[in-house]
C-alpha positions in Angstrom: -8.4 14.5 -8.3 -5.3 15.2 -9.4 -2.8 17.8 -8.9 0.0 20.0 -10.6 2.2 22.6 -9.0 3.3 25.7 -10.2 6.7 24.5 -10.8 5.4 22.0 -13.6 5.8 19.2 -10.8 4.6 15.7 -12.4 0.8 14.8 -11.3 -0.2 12.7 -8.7 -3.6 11.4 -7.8 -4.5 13.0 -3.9 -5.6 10.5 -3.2 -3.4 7.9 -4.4 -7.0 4.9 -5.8 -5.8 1.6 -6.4 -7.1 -1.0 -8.5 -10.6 -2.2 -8.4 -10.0 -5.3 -6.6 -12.1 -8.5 -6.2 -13.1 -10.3 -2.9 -12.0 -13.9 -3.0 -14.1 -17.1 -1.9 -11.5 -17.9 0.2 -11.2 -14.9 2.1 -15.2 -15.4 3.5 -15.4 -16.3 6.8 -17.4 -18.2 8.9 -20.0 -15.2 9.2 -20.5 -14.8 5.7 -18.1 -11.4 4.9 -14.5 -10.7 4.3 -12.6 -11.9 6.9 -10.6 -9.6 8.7 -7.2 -10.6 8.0 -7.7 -10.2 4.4 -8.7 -6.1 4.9 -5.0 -5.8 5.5 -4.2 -7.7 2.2 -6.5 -5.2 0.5 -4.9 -2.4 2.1 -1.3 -3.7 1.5 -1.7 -4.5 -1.9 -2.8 -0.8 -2.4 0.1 0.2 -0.5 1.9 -1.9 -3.1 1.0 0.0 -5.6 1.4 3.6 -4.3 5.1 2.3 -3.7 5.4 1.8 -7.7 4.5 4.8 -8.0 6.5 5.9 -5.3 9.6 4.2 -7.1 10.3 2.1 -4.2 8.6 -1.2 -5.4 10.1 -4.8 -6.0 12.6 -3.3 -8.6 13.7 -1.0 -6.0 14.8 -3.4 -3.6 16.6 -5.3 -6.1 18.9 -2.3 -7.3 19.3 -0.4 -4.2 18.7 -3.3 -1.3 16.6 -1.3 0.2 12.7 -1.7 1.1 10.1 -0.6 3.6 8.4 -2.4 6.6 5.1 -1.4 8.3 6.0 -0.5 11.4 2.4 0.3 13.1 -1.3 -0.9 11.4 -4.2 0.5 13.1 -7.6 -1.1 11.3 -11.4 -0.1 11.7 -14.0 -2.2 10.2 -16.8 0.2 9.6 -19.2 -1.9 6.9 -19.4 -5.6 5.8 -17.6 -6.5 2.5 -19.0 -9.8 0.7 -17.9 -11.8 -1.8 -18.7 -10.1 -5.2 -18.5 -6.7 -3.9 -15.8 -4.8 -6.0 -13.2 -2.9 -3.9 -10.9 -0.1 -3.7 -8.6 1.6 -1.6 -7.7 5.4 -1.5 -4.5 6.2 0.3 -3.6 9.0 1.5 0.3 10.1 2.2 0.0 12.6 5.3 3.4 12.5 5.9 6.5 11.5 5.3 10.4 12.4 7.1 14.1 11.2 6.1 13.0 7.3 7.1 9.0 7.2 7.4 5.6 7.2 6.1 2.4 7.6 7.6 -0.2 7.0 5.1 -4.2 6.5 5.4 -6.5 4.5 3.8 -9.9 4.0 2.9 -11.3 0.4 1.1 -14.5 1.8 -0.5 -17.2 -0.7 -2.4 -15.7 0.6 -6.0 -19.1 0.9 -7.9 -21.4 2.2 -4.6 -18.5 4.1 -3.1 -19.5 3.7 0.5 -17.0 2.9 3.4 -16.0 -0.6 4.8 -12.9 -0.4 6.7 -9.7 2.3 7.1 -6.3 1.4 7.6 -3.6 4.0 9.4 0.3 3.3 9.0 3.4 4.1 9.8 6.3 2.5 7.4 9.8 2.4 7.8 12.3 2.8 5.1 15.4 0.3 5.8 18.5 -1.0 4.6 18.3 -4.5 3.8 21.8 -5.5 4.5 21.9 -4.5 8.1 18.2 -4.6 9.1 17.7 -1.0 9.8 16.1 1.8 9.4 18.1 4.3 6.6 17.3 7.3 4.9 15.5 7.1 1.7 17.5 8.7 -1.4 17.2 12.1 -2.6 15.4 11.5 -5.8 13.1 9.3 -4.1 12.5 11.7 -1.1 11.8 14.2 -4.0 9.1 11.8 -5.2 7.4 11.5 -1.7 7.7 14.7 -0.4 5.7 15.8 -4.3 3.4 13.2 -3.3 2.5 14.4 0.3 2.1 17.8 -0.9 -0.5 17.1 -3.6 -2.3 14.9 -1.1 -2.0 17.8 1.8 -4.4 19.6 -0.9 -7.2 17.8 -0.2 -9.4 17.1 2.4 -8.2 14.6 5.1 -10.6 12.1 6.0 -12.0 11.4 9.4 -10.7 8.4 11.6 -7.2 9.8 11.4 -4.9 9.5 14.5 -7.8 7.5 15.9 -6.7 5.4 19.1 -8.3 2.2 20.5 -10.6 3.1 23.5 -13.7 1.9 25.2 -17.0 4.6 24.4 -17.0 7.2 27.0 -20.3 7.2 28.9 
């Protein structure tokens, strides 16, 4: 889906879908399915990608010296993923201030569409020269904030805001 406000605003996918990706050997574990480490590669590679889009990618740290850094990962492994299983990821921006992102996202088997694992984050814009958090600039804030407002269109997914905790009797 994608959206277009009134204003003639450009479009942007809500959600943001990634590449199909492809589950490598290596990444199989001893069990026979993705390992968990590499659901986070998945979902930061899809990150990776929304941040092109975003216009705060590799480029982006080389003209302004700035980047971002996750500050807070919160994972659930819902499915098994196996080698040969094309995936993707849907992100979602839910919301973003002066110096942070909280995104969600969802790695999907891309030709069956059912759900293996989500991925809630917090990110951190900073200024590479000191090491600290900094605001992001205007025309990229204009970006993001376009960005969160197409993806506040559509229907949030569940798991968000989830916290760790032992099943209530």
């Amino acid at each position: 889906m994608t959206t277009q406000s009134g204003s003639g605003e450009a479009r942007y996918p809500a959600p943001f879908l990634s590449s199909v990706m492809q589950i490598e050997p290596q990444w199989i574990d001893y069990n026979g399915h993705l390992n968990m480490a590499y659901y986070n590669v998945m979902f930061d590679r899809a990150i990776d990608e929304l941040r092109l889009m975003l216009g705060i990618g590799p480029a982006y740290l080389k003209t302004h010296n700035n980047s971002t850094f996750t500050a807070e990962c919160h994972v659930r492994y819902l499915r098994e993923i196996h080698l040969g299983d094309p995936a993707q990821v849907s992100v979602y921006v839910l919301a973003a201030d002066e110096k942070r992102l909280h995104t969600f996202e969802e790695l999907r088997h891309a030709q069956e569409g059912w759900l293996s694992a989500t991925s809630e984050q917090v990110t951190l814009h900073v200024d590479m020269g000191l090491r600290k958090t900094a605001p992001f600039p205007s025309d990229i804030r204009v970006t993001i904030d376009a960005v969160a407002r197409a993806h506040a269109m559509v229907t949030r997914p569940e798991g968000i805001g989830r916290a760790i905790a032992m099943p209530s009797k």
